[in-house]
Backbone as XML, in Angstrom:
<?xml version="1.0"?>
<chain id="A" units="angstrom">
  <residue number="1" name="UNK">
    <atom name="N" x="107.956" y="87.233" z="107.533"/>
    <atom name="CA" x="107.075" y="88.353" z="107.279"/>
    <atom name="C" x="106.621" y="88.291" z="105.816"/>
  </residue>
  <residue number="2" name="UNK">
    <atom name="N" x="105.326" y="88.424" z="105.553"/>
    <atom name="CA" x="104.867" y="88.513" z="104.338"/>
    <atom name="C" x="104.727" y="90.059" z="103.896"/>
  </residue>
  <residue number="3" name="UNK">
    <atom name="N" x="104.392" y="89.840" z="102.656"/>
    <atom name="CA" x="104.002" y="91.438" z="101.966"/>
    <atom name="C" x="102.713" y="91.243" z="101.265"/>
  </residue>
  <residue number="4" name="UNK">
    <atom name="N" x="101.533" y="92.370" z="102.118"/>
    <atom name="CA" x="100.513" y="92.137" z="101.082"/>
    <atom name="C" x="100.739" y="91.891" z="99.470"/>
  </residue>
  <residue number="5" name="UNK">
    <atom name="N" x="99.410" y="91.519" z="98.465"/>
    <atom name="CA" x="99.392" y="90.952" z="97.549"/>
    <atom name="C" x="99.623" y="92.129" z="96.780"/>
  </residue>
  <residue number="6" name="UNK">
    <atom name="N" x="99.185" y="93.779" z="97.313"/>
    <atom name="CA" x="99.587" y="94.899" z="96.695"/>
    <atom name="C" x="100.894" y="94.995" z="96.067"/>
  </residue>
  <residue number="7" name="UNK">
    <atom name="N" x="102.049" y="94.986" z="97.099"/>
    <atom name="CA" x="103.074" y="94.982" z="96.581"/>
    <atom name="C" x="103.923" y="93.678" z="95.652"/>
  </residue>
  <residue number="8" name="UNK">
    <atom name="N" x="103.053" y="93.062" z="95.684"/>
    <atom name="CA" x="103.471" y="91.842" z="94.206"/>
    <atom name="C" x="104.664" y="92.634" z="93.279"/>
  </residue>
  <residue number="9" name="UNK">
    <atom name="N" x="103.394" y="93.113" z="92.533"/>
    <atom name="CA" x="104.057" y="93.937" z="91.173"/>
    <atom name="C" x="104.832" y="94.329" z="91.316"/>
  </residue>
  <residue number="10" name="UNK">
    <atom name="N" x="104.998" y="95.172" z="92.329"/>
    <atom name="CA" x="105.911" y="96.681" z="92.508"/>
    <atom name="C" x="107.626" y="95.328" z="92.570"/>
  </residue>
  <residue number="11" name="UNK">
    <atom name="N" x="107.598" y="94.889" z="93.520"/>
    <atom name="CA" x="108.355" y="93.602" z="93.679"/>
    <atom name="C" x="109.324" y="93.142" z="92.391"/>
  </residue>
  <residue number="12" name="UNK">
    <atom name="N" x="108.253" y="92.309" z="91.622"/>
    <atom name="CA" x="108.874" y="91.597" z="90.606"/>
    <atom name="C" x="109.446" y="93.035" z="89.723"/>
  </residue>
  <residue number="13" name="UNK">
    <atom name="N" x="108.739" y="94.134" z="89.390"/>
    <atom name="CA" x="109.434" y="95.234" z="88.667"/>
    <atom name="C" x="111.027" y="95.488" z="89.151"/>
  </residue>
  <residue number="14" name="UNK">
    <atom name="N" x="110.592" y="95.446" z="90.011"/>
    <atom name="CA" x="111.890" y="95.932" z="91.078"/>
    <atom name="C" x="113.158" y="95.037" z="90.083"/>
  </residue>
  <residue number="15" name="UNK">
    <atom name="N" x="112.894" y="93.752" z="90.692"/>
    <atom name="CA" x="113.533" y="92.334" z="90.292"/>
    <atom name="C" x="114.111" y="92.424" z="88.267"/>
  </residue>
  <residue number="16" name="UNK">
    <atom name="N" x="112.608" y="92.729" z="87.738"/>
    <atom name="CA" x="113.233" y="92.894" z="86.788"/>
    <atom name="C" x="113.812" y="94.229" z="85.902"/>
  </residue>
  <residue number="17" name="UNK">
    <atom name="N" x="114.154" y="94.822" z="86.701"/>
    <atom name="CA" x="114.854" y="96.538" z="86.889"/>
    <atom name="C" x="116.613" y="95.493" z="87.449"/>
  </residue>
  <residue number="18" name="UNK">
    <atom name="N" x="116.898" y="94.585" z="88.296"/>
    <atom name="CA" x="118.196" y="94.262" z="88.229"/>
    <atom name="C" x="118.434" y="93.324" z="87.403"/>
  </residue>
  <residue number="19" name="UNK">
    <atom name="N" x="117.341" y="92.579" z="86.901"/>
    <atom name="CA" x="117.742" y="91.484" z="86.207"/>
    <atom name="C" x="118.577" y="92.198" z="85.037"/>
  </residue>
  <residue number="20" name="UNK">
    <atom name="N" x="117.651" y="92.895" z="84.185"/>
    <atom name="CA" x="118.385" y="93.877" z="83.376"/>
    <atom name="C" x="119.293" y="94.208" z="83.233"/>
  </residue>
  <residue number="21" name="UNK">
    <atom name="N" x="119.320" y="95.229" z="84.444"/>
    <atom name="CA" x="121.121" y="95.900" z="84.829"/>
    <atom name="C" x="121.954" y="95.009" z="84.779"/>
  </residue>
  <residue number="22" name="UNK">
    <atom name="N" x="121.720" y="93.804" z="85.148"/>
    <atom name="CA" x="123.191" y="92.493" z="85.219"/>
    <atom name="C" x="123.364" y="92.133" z="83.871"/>
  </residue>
  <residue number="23" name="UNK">
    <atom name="N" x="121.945" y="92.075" z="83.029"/>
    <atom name="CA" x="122.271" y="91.183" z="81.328"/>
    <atom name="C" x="122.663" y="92.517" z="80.214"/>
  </residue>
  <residue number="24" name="UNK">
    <atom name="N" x="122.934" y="94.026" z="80.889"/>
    <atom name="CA" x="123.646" y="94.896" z="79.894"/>
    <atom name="C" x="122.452" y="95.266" z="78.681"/>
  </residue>
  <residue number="25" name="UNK">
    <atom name="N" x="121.393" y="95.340" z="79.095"/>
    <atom name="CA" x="120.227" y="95.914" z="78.382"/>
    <atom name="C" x="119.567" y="96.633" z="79.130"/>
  </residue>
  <residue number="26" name="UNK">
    <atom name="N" x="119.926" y="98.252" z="79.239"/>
    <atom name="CA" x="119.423" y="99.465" z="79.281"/>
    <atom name="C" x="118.270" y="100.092" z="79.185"/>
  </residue>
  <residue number="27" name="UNK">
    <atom name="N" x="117.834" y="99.729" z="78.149"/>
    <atom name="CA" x="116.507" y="99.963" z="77.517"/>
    <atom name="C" x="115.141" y="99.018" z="78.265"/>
  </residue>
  <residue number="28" name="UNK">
    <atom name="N" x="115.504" y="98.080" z="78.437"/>
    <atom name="CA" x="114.505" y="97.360" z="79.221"/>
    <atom name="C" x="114.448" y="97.447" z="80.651"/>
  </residue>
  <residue number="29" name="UNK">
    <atom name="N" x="115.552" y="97.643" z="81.181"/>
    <atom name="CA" x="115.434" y="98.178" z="82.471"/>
    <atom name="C" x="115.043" y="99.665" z="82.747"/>
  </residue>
  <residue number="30" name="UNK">
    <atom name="N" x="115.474" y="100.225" z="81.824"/>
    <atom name="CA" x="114.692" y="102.147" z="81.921"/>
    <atom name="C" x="113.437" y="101.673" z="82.030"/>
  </residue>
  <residue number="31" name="UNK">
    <atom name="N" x="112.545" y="101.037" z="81.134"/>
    <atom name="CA" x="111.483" y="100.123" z="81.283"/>
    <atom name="C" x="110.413" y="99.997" z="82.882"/>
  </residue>
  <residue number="32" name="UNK">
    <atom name="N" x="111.218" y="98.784" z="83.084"/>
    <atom name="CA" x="111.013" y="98.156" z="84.209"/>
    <atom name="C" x="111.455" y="99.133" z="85.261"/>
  </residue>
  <residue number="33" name="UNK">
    <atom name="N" x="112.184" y="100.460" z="85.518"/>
    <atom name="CA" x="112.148" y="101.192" z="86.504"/>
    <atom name="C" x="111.213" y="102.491" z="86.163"/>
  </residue>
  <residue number="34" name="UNK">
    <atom name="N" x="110.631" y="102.463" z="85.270"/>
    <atom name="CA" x="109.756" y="103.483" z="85.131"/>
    <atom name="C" x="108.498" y="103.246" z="85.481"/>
  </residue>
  <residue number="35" name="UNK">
    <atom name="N" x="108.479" y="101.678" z="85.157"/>
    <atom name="CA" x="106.981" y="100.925" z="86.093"/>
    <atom name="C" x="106.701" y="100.624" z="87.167"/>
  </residue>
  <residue number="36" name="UNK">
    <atom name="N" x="108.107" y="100.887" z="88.093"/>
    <atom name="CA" x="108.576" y="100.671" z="89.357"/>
    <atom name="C" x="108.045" y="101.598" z="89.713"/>
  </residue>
  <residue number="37" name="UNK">
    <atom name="N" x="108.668" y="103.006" z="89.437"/>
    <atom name="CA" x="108.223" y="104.375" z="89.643"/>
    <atom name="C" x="107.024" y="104.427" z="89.601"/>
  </residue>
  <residue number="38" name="UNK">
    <atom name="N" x="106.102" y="104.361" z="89.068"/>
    <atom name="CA" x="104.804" y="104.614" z="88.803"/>
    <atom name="C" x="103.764" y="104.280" z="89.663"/>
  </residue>
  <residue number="39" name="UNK">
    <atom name="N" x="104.583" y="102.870" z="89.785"/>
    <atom name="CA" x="103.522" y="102.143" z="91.011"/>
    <atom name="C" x="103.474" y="102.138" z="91.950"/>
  </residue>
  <residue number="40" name="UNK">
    <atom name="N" x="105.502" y="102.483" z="92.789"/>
    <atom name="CA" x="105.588" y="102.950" z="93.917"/>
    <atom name="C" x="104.601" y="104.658" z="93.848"/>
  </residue>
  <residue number="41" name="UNK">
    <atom name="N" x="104.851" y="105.542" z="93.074"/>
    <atom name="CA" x="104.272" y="106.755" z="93.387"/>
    <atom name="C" x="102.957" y="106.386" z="93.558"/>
  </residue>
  <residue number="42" name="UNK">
    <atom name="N" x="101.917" y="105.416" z="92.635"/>
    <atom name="CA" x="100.686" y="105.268" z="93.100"/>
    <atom name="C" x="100.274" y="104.593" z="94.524"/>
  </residue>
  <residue number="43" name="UNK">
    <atom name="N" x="100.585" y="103.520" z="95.281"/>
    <atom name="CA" x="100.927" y="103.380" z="96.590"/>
    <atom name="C" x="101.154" y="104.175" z="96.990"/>
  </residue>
  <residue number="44" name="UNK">
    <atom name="N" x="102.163" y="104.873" z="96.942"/>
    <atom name="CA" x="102.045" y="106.409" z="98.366"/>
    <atom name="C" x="100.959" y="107.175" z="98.516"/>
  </residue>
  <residue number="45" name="UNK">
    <atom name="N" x="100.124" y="107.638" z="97.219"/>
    <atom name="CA" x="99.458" y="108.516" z="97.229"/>
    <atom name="C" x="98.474" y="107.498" z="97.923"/>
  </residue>
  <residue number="46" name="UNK">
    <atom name="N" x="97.584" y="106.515" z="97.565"/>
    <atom name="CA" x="96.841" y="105.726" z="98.272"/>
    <atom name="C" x="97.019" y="105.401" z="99.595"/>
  </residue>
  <residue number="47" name="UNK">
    <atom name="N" x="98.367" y="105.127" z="100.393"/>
    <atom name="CA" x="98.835" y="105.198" z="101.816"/>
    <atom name="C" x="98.846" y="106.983" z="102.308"/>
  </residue>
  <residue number="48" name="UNK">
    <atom name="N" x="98.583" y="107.773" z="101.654"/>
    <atom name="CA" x="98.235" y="108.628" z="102.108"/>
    <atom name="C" x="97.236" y="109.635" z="102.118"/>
  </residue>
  <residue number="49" name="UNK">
    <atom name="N" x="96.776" y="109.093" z="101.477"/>
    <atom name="CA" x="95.377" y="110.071" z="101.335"/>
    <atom name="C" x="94.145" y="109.186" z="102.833"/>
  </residue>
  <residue number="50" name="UNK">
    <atom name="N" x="94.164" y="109.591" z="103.407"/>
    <atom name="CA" x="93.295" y="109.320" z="104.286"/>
    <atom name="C" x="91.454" y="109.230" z="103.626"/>
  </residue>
  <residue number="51" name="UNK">
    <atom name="N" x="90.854" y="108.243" z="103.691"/>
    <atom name="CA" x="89.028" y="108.564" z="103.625"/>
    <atom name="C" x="88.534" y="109.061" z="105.116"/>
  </residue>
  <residue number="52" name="UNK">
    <atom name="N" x="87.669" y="109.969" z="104.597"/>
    <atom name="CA" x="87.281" y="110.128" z="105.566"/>
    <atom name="C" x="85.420" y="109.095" z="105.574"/>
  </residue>
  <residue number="53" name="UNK">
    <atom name="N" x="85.476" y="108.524" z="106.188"/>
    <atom name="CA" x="84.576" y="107.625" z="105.992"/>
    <atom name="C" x="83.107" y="108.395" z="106.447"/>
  </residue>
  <residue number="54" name="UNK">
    <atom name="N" x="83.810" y="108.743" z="108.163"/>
    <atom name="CA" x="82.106" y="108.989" z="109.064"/>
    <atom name="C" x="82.520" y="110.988" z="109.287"/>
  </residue>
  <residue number="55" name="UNK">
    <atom name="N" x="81.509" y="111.430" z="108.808"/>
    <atom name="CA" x="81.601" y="112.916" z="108.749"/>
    <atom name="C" x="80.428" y="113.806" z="109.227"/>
  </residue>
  <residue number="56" name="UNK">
    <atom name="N" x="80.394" y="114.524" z="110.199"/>
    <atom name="CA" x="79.286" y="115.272" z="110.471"/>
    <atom name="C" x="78.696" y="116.681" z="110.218"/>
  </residue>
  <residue number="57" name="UNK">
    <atom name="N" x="78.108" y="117.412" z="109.731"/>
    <atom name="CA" x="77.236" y="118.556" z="109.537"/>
    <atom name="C" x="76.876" y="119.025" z="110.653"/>
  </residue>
  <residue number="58" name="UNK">
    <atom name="N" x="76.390" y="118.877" z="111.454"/>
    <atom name="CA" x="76.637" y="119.229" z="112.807"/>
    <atom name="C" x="76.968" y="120.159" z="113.380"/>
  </residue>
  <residue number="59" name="UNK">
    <atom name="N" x="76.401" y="121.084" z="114.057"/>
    <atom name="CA" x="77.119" y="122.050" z="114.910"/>
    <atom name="C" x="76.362" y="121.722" z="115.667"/>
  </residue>
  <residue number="60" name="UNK">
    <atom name="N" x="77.656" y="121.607" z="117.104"/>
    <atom name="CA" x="77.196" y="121.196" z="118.171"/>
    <atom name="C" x="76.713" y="122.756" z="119.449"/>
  </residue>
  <residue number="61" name="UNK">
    <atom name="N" x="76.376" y="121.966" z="120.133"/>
    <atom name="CA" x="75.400" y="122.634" z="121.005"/>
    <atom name="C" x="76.431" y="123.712" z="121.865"/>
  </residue>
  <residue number="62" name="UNK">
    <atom name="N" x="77.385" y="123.357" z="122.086"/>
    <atom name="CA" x="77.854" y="124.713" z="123.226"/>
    <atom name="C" x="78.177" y="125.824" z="121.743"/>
  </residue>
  <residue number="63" name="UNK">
    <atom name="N" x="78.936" y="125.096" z="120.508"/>
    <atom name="CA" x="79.230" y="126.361" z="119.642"/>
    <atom name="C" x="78.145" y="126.855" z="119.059"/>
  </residue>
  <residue number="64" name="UNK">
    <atom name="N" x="76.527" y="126.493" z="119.158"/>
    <atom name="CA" x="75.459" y="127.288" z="118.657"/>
    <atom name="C" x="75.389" y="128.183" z="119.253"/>
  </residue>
  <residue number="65" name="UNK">
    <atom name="N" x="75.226" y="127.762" z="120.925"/>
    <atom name="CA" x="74.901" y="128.953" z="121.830"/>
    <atom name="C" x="75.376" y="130.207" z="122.218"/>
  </residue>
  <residue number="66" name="UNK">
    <atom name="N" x="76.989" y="129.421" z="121.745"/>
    <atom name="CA" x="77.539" y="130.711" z="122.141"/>
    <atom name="C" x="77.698" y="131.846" z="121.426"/>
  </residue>
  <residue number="67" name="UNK">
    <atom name="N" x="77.390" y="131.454" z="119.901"/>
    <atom name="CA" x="77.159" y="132.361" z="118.769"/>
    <atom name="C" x="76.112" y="132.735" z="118.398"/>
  </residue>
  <residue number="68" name="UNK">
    <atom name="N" x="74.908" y="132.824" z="119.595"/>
    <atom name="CA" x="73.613" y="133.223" z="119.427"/>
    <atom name="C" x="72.413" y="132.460" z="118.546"/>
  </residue>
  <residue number="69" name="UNK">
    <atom name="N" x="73.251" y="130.953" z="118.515"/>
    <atom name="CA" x="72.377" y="130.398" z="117.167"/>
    <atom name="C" x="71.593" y="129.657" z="118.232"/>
  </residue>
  <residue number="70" name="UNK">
    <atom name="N" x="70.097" y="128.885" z="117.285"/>
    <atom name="CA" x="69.593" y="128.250" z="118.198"/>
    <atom name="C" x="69.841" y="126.596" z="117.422"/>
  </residue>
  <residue number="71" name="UNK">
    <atom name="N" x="69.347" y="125.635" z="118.612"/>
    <atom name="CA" x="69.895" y="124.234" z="118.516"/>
    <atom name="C" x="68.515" y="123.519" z="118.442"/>
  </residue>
  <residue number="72" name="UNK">
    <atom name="N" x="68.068" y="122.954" z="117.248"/>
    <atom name="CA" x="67.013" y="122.582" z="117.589"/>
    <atom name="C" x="67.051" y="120.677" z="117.521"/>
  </residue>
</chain>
């Protein structure tokens, strides 16, 4: 299984968020998990925000009529 090219980054951050933790430098891994953070939070918001691409203005014909409007 592959992983789109999106999650690259997020990836190697990850990676170097343990590399860190194992070589006893703190500071660079607070680092590297704060960029983790950032990028995972930006991905979610992008996996969730839906576009709405095709959208209509429209009022359709049985709800004109029945509210006395006309349909032209």
């Amino acid at each position: 299984m592959s992983l789109p090219d999106r999650f690259a980054t997020l990836v190697v951050d990850r990676a170097k968020y343990y590399t860190y933790m194992l070589r006893s430098d703190p500071q660079h891994a607070q680092l590297a998990d704060r960029d983790f953070q950032r990028k995972l939070r930006l991905l979610k918001v992008d996996y969730a925000t839906k576009n709405d691409y095709m959208r209509t203005d429209t009022i359709s014909e049985s709800i004109a009529t029945s509210i006395g409007g006309r349909v032209s």
